[in-house]
BANUDO-587073 format. One line per field, with one value per residue (C-alpha): residue in three letters; z negated, y negated, x; residue number from 1. Coordinates in Angstrom, 3 decimals. Example, Ala and Ser with C-alpha at 12.3 -4.5 7.8 and 13.67 -1.06 7.14 Angstrom:
# BANUDO-587073
residu (Ala  Ser)
c3 (-7.800  -7.140)
c2 (4.500  1.060)
c1 (12.300  13.670)
num (1  2)
//
This chain:
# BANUDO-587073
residu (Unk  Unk  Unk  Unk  Unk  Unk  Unk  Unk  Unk  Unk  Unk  Unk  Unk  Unk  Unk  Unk  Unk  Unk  Unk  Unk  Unk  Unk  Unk  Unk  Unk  Unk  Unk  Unk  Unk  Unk  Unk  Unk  Unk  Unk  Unk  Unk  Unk  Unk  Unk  Unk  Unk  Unk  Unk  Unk  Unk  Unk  Unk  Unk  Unk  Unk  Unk  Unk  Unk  Unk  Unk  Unk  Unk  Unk  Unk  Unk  Unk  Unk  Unk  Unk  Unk  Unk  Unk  Unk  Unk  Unk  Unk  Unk  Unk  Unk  Unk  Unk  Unk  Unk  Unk  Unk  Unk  Unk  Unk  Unk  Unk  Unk  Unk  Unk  Unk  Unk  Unk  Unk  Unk  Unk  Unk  Unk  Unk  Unk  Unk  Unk  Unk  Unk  Unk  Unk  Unk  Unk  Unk  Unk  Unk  Unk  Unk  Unk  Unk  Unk  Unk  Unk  Unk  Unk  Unk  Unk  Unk  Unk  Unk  Unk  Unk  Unk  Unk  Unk  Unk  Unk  Unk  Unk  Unk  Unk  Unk  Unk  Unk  Unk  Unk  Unk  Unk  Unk  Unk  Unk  Unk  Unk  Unk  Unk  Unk  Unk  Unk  Unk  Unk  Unk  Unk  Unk  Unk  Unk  Unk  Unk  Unk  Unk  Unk  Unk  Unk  Unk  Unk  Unk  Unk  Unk  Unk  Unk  Unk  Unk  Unk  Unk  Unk  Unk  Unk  Unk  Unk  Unk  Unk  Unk  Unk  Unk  Unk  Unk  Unk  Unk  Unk  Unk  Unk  Unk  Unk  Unk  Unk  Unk  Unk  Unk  Unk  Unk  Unk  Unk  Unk  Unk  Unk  Unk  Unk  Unk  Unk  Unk  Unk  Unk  Unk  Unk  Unk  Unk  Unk  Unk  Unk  Unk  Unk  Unk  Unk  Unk  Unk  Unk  Unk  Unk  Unk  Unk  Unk  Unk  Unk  Unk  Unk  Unk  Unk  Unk  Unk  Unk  Unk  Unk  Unk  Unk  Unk  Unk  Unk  Unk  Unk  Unk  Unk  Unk  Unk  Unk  Unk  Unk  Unk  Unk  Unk  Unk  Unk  Unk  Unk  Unk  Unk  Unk  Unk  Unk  Unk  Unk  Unk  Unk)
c3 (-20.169  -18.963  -15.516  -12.986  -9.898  -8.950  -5.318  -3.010  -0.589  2.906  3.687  7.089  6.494  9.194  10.175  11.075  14.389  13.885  15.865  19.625  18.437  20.952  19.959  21.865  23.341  21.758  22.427  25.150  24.184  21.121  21.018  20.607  17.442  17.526  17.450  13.432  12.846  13.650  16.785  19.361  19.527  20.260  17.970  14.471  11.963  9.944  6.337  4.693  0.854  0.338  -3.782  -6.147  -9.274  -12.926  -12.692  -15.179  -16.035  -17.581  -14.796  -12.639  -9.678  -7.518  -5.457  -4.294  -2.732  -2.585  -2.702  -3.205  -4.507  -6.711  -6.403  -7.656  -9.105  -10.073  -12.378  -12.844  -15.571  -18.293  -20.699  -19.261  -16.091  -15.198  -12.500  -13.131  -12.071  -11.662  -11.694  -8.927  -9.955  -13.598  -13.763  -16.153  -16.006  -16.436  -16.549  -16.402  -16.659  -17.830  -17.355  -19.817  -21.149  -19.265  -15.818  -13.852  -11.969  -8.104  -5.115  -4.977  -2.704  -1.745  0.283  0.149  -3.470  -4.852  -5.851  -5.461  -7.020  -6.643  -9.457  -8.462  -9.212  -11.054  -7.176  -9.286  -7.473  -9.602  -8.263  -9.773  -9.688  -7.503  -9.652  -13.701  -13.245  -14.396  -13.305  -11.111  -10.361  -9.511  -6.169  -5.466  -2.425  -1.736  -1.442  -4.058  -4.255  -3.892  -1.308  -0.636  1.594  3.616  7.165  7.100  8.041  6.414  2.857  4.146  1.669  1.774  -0.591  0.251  2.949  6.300  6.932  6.528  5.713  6.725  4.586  4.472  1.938  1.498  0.481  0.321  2.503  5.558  8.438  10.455  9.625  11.357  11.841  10.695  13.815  14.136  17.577  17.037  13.663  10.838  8.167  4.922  1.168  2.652  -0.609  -1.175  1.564  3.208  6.248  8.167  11.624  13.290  11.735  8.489  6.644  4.392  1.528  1.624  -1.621  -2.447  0.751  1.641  4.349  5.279  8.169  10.457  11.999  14.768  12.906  16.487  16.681  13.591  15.811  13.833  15.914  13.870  10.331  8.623  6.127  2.765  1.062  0.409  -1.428  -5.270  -4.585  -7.810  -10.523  -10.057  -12.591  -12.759  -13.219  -9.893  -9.722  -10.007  -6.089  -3.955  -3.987  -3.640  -0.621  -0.500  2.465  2.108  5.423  4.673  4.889  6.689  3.780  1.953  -1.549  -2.247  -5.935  -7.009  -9.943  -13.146  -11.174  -13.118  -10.249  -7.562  -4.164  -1.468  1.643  5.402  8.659  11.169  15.097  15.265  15.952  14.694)
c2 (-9.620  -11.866  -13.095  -10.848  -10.353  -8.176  -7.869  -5.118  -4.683  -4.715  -0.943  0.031  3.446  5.481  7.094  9.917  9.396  11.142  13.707  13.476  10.769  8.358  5.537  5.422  2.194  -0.144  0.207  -2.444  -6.225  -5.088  -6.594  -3.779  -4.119  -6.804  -5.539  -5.713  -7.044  -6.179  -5.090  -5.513  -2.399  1.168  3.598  3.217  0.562  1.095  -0.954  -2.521  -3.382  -6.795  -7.054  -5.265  -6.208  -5.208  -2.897  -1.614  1.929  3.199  1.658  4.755  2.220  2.828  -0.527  -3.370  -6.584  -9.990  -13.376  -16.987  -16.041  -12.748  -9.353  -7.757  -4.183  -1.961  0.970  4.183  6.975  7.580  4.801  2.818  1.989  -2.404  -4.656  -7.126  -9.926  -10.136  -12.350  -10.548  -11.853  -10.671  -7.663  -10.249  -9.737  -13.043  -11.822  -8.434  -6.735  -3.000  -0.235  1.426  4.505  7.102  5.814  6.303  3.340  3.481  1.227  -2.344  -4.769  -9.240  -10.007  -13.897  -14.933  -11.257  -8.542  -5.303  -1.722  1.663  4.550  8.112  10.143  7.973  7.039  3.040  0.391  -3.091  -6.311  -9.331  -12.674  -13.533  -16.161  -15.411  -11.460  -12.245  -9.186  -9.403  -6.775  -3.271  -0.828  3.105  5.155  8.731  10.483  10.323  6.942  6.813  3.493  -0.030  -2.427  -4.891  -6.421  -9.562  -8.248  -4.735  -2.809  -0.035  3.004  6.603  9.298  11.771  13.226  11.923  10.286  5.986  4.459  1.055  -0.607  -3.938  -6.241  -7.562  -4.671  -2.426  -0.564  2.261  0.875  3.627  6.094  6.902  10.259  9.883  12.220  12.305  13.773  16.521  17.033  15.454  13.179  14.371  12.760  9.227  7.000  3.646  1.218  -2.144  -4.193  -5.638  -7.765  -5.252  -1.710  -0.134  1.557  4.607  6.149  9.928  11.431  13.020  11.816  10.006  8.234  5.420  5.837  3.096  3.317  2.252  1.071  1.926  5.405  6.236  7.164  7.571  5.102  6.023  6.550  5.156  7.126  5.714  9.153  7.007  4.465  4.340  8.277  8.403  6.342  7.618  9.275  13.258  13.862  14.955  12.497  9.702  9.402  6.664  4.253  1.192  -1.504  -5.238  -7.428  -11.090  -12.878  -15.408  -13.794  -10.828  -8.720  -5.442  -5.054  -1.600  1.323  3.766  5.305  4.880  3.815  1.286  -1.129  -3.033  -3.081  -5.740  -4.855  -6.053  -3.677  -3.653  -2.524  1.109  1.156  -2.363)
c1 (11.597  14.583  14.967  16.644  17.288  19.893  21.229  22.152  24.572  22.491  22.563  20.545  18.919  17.785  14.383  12.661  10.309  7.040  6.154  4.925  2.661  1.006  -1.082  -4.069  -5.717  -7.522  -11.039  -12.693  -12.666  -10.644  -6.927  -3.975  -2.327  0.026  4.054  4.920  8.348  11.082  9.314  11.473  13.113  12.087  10.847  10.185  12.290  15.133  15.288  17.530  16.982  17.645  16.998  15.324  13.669  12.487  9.417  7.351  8.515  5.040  3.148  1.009  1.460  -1.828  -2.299  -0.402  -0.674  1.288  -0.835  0.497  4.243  3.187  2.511  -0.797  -0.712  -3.287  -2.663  -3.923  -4.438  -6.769  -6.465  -3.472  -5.785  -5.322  -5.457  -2.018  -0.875  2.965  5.824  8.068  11.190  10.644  7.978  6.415  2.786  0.658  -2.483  -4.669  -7.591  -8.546  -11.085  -12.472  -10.487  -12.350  -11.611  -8.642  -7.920  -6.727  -6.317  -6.618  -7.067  -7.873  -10.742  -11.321  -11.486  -12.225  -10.307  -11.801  -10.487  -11.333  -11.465  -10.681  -13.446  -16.085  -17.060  -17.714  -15.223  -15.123  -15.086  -13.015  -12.770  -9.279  -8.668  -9.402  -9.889  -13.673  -15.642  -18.402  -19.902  -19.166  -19.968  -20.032  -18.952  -19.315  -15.718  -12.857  -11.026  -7.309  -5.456  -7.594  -6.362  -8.197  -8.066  -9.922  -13.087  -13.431  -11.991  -9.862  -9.930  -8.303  -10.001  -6.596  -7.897  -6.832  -10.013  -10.084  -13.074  -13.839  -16.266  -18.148  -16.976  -20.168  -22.046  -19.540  -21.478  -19.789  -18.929  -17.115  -14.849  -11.145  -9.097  -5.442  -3.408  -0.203  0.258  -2.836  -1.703  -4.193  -2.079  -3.560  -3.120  -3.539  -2.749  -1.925  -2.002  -1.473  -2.796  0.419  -0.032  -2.420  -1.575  -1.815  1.073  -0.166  1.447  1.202  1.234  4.008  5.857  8.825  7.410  5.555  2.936  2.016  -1.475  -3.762  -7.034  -8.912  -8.264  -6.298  -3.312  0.286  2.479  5.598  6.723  9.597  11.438  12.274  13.774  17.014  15.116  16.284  16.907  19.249  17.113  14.118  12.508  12.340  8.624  7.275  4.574  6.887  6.469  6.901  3.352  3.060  3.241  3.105  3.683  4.673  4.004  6.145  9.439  8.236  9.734  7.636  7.974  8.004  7.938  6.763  4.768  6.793  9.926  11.760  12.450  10.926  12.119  11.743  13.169  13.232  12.958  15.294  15.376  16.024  20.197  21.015)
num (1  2  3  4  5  6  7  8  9  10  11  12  13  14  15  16  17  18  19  20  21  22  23  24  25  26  27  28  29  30  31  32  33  34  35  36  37  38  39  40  41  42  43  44  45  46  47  48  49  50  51  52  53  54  55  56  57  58  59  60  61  62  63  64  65  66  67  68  69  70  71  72  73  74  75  76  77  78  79  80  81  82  83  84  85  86  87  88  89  90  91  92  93  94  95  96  97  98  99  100  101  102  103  104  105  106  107  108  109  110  111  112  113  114  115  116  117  118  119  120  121  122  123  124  125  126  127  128  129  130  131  132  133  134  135  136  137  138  139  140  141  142  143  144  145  146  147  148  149  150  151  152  153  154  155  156  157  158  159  160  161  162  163  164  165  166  167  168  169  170  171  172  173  174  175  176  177  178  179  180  181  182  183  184  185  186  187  188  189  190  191  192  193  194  195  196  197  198  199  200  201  202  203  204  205  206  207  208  209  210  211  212  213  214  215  216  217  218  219  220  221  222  223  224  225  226  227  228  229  230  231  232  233  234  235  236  237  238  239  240  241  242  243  244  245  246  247  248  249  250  251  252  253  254  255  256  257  258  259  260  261  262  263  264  265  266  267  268  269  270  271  272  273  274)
//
């Protein structure tokens, strides 16, 4: 595929505050989450898209990260299941690995120099080598496996409930469980998700929106609302639904698609009213 980048006009989009949400405190000795950029202004981000890329159109897109200058994408579905690495600026992958045909792959996620993913319903996660996608062993877990992320110290899964599990990277072993409430509400279908400067940001399957989280007490600080994004390319099936988030530290910009969307978003978030 040819080299392209195509840019878009800066458009700010608004959001949609969650509900009477209040993010309780950290627990004692434990540090609040630190203010994610923008973070100076009240309320939860706009967006504005500041390029957007080639993107696989048959890729199920179940995980994302960004490492060293390129995205990492794991796929799902019987038989089209990887782990990918990715040229951004292209789509161009460099290098993969697959399951076998009768697993459906799911969330994926970097813990030092090991890449571990998750399969839906198999309860088997696999564990790769960062570096040549070698694998090196594999791990179970008890619920259904769906989003991976990881925070330094612990895996971060969802299972589409609204229940996180942290885990021990180590052994993969449980560590403690979290409650996803928005307000009193429980945030259900928990999906895909990333690790950003002290919260994590969920996918919710079949949702619009992106949820930022309190790891402590799995309170919903806000959510940001990305209906506008790529609302008139994207393609008609109904799971085609936005998944998929990547932070790159170094510009402070998300990368954002979707299963089977044809492009590859990265945008930046603005102060609410900017």
């Amino acid at each position: 595929m040819g080299r392209v980048r195509v840019a878009l006009a800066a458009v700010v989009i608004g959001v949609t505050a969650a509900g009477a949400a209040a993010c309780g405190a950290a627990g004692a000795g434990t540090p609040a989450p630190s203010a994610v950029p923008p973070g100076s202004g009240s309320g939860p981000p706009g967006y504005e898209v500041v390029a957007t890329y080639p993107h696989d159109p048959l890729a199920y897109t179940q995980g994302l990260f960004w490492h060293d200058g390129y995205l990492y994408e794991g796929t799902g579905r019987y038989g089209t299941s990887r782990v990918r690495k990715v040229d951004p600026s292209t789509g161009e992958v460099l290098q993969e690995a697959s399951l076998a045909d009768d697993l459906f792959g799911e969330g994926i996620a970097r813990h030092g120099d090991r890449i571990f993913q998750l399969t839906w319903l198999s309860k088997r996660g696999f564990i790769y080598d960062a570096a040549n996608f070698e694998l090196l062993g594999e791990f179970s877990y008890d619920t259904e496996g769906w989003g991976l992320t990881a925070d330094g110290t612990h895996l971060i899964l969802s299972d589409g409930s609204s229940s996180l599990f942290f885990l021990d990277p180590s052994g993969q072993t449980l560590v403690r469980t979290v409650r996803v409430l928005d307000g009193d509400d429980p945030v259900d279908d928990l999906n895909e998700l990333e690790y950003i400067d002290g919260l994590i940001y969920a996918n919710v399957w079949h949702s619009d929106f992106i949820y930022r989280i309190d790891p402590q007490t799995g309170a919903v600080v806000d959510r940001i609302d990305f209906s506008g994004l790529l609302a008139d390319e994207r393609p008609s099936s109904s799971e085609a639904v936005l998944n998929g988030i990547a932070f790159n530290p170094d510009s402070g910009h998300l990368f954002l698609t979707g299963k089977l969307w044809p492009k590859m978003l990265e945008v930046r978030l603005v102060d609410s009213g900017n």
